[in-house]
ZALO-547638 format. One record per residue (C-alpha): residue in one letter; x, y, z. Coordinates in steps of 0.02 Angstrom, whole numbers, plus 32768, in hexadecimal, padded with zeros to 4 digits. Example, Ala and Ser with C-alpha at 12.3 -4.5 7.8 and 13.67 -1.06 7.14 Angstrom:
REM residues 2
A82677F1F8186/S82AC7FCB8165/
***
This chain:
REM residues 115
X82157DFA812C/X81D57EB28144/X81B07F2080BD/X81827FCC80B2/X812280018012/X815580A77FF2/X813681607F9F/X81CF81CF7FDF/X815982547FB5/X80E0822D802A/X8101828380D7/X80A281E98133/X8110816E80C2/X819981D28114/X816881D081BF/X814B810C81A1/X81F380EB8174/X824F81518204/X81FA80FE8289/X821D80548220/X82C980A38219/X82C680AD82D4/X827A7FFC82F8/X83327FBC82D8/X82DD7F368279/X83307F0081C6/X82B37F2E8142/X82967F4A8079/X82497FE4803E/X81F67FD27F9B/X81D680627F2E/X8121802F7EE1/X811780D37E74/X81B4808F7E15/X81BC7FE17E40/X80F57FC77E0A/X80BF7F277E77/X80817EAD7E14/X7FC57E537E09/X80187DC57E6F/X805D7E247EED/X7FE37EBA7EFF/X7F637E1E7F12/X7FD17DD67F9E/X7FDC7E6D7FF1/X7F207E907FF9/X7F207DDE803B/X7FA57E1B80D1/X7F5A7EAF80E0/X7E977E5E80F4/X7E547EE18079/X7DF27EDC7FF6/X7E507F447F41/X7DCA7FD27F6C/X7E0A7FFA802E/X7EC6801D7FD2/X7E8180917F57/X7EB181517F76/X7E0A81967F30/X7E4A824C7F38/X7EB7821B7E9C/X7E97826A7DF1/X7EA381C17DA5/X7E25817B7E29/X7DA781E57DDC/X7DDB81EC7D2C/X7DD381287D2D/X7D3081217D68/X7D6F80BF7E10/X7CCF81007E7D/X7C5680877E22/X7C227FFC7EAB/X7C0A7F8B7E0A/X7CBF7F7F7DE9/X7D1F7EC57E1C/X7DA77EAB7E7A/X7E027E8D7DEE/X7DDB7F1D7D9C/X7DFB7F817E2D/X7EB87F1F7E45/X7EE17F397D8A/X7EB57FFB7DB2/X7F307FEE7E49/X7FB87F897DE1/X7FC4800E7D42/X7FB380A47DBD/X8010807E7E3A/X7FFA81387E8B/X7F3F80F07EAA/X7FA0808B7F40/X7F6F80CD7FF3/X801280E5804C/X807B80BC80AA/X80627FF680CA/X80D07F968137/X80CB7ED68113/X81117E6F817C/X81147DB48154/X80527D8A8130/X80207E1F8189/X800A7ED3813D/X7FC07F78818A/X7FA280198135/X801C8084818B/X7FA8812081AA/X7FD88163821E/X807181238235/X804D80D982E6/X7FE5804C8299/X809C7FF58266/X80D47FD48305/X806B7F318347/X80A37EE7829F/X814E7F1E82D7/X81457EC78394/
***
């Protein structure tokens, strides 16, 4: 199964899904910002993705820096409860494809997932 988590706002999320769009492929695209994932599934997709919480953070975020997210002393959990009630924390685009993931940025990076 291949799904695209995405922010339509985003112009990488964008580009992401027109070249998924392109692939041919059949695909999901999940909205994150109003379809929050879930502790279970944002902790399965840090699993895909090989990444620890703090490599999906956006740190340029208000909320990064309102909620303190910088200090190294913070746990993974803390850091995935962050990402699960503010979902706009989320880097974006990621393309997960079975029990693989990939931060789509730039878009480019989708495509060996995608062979």
């Amino acid at each position: 199964m291949i799904t695209l988590y995405h922010n339509n706002r985003c112009s990488k999320s964008r580009e992401a899904l027109a070249l998924l769009e392109q692939s041919g492929k059949a695909f999901t695209v999940r909205y994150y910002l109003e379809q929050p994932l879930s502790v279970a599934e944002l902790t399965a997709l840090l699993k895909a993705l090989q990444l620890p919480a703090r490599d999906l953070l956006r740190s340029k975020e208000d909320e990064y820096k309102n909620l303190g997210l910088a200090d190294p002393a913070l746990s993974e959990q803390q850091l995935i409860s962050a990402l699960v009630q503010h979902p706009k924390l989320m880097e974006r685009p990621v393309l997960q494809v079975g029990d693989n993931a990939v931060i789509a940025r730039p878009a480019d990076k989708m495509l060996a997932l995608l062979a």
